[in-house]
C-alpha positions in Angstrom: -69.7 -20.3 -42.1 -69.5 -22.6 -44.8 -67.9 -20.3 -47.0 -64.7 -20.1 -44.5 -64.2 -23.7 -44.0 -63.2 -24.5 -47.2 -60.9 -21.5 -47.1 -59.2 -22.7 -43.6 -59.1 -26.2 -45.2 -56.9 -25.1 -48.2 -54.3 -23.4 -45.7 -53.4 -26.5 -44.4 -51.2 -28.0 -47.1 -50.0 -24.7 -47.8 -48.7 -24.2 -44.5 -47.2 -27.8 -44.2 -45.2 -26.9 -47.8 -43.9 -24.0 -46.9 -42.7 -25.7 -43.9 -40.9 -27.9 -46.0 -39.7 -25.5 -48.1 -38.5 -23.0 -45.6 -36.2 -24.6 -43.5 -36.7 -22.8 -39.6 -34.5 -20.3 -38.5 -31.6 -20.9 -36.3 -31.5 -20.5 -32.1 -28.4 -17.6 -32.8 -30.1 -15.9 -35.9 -33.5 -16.2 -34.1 -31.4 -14.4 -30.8 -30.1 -11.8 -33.4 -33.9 -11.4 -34.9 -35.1 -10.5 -31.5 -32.8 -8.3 -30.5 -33.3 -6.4 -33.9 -36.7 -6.3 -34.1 -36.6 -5.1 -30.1 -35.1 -1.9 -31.1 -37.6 -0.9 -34.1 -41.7 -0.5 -34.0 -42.4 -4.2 -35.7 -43.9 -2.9 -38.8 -43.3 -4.7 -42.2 -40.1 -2.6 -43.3 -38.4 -3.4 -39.7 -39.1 -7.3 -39.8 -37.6 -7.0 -43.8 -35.0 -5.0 -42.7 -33.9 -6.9 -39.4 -34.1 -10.5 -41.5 -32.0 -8.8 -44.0 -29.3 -7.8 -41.2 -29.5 -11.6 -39.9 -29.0 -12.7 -43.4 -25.8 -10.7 -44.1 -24.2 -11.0 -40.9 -24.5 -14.9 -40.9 -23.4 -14.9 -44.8 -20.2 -12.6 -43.6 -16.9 -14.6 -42.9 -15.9 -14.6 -39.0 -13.1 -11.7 -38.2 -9.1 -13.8 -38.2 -7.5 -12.9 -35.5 -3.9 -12.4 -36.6 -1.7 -15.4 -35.1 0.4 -14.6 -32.0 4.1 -14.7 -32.3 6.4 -15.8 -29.1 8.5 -12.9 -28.0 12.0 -13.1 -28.8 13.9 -14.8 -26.4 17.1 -13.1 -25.0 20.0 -15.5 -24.1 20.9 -15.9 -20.3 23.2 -13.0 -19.2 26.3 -14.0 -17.4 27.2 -11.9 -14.1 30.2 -10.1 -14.0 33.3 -11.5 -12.7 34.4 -10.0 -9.6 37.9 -8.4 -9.9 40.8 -10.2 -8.3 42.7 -8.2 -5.9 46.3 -7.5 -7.4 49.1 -9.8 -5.8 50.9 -7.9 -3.6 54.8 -8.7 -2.6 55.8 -9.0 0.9 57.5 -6.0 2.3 61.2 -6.4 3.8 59.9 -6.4 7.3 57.8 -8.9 6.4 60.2 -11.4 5.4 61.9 -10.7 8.3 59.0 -11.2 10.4 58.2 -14.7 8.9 62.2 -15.5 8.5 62.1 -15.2 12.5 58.8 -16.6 13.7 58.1 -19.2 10.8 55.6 -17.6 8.7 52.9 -17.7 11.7 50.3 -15.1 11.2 50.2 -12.3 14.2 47.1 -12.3 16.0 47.2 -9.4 19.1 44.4 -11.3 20.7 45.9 -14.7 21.3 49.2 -13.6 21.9 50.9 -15.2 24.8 53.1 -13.0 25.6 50.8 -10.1 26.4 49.5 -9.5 30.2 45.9 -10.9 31.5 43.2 -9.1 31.6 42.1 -6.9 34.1 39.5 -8.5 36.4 37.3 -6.8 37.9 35.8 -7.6 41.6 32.2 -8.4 41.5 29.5 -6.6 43.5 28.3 -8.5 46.5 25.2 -7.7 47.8 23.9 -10.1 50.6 20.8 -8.5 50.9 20.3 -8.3 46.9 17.0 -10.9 47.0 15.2 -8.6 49.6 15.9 -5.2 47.9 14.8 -6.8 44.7 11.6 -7.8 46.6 11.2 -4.2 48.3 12.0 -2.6 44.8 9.4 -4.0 42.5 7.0 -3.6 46.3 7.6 0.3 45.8 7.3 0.4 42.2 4.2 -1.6 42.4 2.7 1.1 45.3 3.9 3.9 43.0 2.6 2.6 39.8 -1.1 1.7 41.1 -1.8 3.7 44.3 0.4 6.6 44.9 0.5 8.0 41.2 -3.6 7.5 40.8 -4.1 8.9 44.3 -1.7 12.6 43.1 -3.4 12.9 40.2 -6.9 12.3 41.6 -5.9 15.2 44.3 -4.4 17.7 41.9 -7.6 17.1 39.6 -10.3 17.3 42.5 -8.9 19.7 45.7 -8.4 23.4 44.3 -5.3 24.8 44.1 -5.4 27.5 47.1 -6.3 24.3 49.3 -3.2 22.4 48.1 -1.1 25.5 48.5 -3.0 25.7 52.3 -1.9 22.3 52.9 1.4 22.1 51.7 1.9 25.3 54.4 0.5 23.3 56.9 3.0 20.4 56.8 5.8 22.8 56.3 5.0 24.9 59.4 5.4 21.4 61.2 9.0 21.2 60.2 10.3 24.3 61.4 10.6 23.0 65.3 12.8 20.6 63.7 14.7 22.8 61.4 14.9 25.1 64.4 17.0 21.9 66.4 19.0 21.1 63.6 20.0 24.6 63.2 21.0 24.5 67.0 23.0 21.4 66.6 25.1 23.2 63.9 25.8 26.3 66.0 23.8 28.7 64.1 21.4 30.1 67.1 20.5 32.8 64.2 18.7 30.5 61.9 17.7 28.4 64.8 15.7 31.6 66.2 14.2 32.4 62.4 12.9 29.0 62.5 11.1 29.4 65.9 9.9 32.7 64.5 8.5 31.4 61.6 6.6 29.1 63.5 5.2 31.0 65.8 3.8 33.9 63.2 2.8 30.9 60.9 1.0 29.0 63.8 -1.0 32.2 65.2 -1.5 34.5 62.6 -1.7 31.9 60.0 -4.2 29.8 61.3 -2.4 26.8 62.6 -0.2 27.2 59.2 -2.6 27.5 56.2 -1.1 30.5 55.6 2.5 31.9 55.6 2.6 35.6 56.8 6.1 35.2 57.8 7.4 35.5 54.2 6.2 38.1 53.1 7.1 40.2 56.5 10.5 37.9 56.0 10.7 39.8 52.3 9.4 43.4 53.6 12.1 43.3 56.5 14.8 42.0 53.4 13.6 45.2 51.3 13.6 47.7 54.4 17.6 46.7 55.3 18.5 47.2 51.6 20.6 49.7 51.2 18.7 52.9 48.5 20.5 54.3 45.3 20.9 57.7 45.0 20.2 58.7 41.4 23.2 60.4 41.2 24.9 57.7 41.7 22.6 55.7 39.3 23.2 57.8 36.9 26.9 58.0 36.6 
């Protein structure tokens, strides 16, 4: 134990001189030490070699960066002159023109002498406010309860009830048809009519179904008059 005291004591100064001597090392050459020594296994010949690499890089002159020159400065351009339009004389009819009226300018629209316009009556519609009221009513009915309602119906009922339907409420027309047909002096589609109603209303069930077309299309096909192939063929 004694024998390594005296040892221990003698490192002391030597430590303190070579602190003297041996100035530290920088923060940036320390960084650049580290970062060396990171990359290699920290024996002898990587610390020598990495504080040899510190050394030259510090001793080496910083890279000049070649000085900047201001690009070359074009003058202002001028824009192009427009070209004038060439002077033009007056015409003989011209100087007529202005010998007569004084050089006054002709303009068709304020002419005096020229007739008024036409004017055209207005609409008068003394019932305007209320068909504007009943309008946007109908449009309103249309636009939120008719047009839902159809296409709720057409996406819901199937389509041989619709058709069923739509035969119902037509059956119910032909009494009226039937009149109308009266009133014109046509008894013969006035008697059609009533015949369509009554096939439609018995045989059709009350008018779901429409019989009388297709015995009004057999009866059609029956009176038509047949083609002899002779014929057809010359």
């Amino acid at each position: 134990m004694r024998r390594l005291i005296l040892p221990a004591l003698l490192l002391v100064p030597v430590c303190a001189l070579a602190q003297i001597i041996v100035p530290p090392m920088p923060a940036e050459k320390r960084a650049a030490f580290e970062a060396c020594l990171a990359q290699t296994n920290r024996d002898e010949h990587a610390v020598l070699a990495c504080l040899r690499q510190v050394d030259e890089n510090a001793a080496a002159p910083p890279p000049q960066t070649p000085p900047q020159t201001p690009p070359p400065t074009t003058p202002p351009t001028t824009p192009p002159e427009a070209p004038t339009a060439p002077e033009t004389t007056p015409t003989q009819a011209e100087q007529d023109y202005d010998a007569i009226y004084g050089g006054q300018q002709y303009n068709p629209v304020a002419d005096s002498t020229l007739p008024a316009p036409a004017q055209l009556p207005a609409a008068y519609d003394p019932w305007e406010k209320l068909n504007r009221k009943v309008h946007g009513f109908n449009n309103a009915v249309d636009r939120h309860i008719a047009k839902p309602l159809a296409r709720a119906y057409v996406a819901v009922v199937p389509r041989p009830v619709r058709l069923g339907v739509g035969n119902f409420f037509s059956n119910l027309g032909q009494p009226l048809s039937a009149v109308n047909a009266l009133l014109q002096g046509k008894p013969k589609e006035a008697g059609q009519a009533l015949g369509r109603f009554a096939l439609n209303t018995t045989l059709g069930w009350g008018g779901l179904f429409d019989p009388a077309s297709s015995v009004s299309t057999v009866s059609s096909a029956r009176r038509a008059p047949a083609v002899s192939p002779c014929s057809s063929a010359s």
